[in-house]
Residue frames as qw, qx, qy, qz and C-alpha x, y, z in Angstrom:
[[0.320, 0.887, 0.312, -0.116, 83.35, 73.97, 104.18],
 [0.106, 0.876, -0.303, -0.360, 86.79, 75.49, 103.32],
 [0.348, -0.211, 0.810, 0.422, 88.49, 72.65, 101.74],
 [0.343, 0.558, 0.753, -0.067, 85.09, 72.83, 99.81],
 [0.205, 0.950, -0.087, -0.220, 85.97, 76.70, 98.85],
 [0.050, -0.711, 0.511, 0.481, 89.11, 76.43, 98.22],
 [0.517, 0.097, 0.765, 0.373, 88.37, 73.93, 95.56],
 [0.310, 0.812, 0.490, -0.067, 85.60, 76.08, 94.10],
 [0.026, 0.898, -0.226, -0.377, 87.96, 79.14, 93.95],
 [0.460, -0.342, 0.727, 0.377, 90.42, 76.76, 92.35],
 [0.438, 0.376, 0.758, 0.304, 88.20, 75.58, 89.33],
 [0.315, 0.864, 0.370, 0.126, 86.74, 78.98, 88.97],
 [0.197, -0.795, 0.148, 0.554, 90.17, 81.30, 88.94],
 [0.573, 0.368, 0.554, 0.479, 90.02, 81.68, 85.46],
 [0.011, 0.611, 0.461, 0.644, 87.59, 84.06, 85.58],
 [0.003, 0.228, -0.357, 0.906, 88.01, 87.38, 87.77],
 [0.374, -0.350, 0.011, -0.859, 84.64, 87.54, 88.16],
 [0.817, -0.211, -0.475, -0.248, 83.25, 84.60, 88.56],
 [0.422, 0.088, -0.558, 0.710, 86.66, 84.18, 91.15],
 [0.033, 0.296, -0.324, 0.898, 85.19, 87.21, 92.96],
 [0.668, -0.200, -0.254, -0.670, 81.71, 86.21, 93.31],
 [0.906, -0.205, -0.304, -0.211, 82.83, 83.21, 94.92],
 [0.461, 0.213, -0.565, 0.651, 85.29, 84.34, 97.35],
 [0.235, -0.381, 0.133, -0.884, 82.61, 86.27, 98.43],
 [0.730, -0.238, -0.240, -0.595, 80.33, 83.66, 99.21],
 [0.754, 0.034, -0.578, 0.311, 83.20, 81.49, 100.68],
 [0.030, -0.197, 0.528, -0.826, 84.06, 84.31, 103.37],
 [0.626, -0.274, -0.165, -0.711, 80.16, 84.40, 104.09],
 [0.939, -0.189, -0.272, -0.086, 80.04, 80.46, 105.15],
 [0.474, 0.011, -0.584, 0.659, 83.51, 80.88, 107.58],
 [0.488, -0.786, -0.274, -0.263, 82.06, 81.55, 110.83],
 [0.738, -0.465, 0.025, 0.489, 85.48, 81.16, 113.13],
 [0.006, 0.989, -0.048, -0.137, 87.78, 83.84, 113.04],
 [0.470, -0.450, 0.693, 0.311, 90.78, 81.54, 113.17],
 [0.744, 0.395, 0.530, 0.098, 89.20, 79.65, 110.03],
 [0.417, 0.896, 0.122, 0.097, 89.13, 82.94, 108.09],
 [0.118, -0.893, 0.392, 0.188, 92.62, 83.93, 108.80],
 [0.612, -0.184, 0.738, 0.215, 93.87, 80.36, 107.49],
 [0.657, 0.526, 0.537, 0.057, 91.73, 80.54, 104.71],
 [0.327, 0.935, 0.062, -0.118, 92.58, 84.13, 103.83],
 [0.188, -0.627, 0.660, 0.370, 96.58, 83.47, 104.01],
 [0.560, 0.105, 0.806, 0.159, 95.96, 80.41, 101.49],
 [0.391, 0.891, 0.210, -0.094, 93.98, 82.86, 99.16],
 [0.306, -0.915, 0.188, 0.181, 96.99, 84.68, 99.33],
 [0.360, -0.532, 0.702, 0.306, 99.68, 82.71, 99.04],
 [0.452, 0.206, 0.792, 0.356, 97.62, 80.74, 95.54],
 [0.283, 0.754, 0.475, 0.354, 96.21, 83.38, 94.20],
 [0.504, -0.555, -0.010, 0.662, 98.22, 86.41, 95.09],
 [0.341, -0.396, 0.568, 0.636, 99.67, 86.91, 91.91],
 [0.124, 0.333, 0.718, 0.599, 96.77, 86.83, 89.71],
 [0.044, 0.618, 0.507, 0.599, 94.62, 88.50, 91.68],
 [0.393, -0.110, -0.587, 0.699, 95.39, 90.89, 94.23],
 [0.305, -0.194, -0.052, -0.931, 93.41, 93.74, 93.94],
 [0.697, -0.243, -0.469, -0.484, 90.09, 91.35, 94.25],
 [0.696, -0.148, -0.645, 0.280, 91.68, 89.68, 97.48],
 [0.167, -0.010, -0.356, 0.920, 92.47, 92.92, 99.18],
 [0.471, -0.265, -0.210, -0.815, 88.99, 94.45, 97.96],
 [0.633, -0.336, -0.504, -0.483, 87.19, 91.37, 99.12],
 [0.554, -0.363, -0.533, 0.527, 89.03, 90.50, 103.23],
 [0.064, 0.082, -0.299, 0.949, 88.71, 94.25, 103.91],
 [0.506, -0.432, -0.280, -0.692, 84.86, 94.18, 103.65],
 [0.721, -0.283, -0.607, -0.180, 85.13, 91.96, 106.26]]
């Protein structure tokens, strides 16, 4: 399921929103705690730089 997000997040980081909308739903489907910390440094480290604000906004709800 994450190699499955992080492709989705990949095709759709054009578009903030669309980006956000589906980061959300990617956190939603990690169930492991380890997963999400792997997943969320990768966020991070490819998409950092275009969108931080939306990364920070969207791992703190969690």
């Amino acid at each position: 399921m994450i190699e499955l997000s992080k492709n989705i997040l990949t095709k759709v980081s054009f578009d903030k929103q669309l980006f956000q909308k589906e980061l959300e739903k990617s956190i939603k489907w990690i169930n492991k705690s380890e997963d999400l910390h792997s997943f969320r440094e990768w966020c991070m480290i490819e998409f950092g730089h275009l969108y931080p604000s939306v990364l920070k906004k969207v791992f703190n709800k969690r």
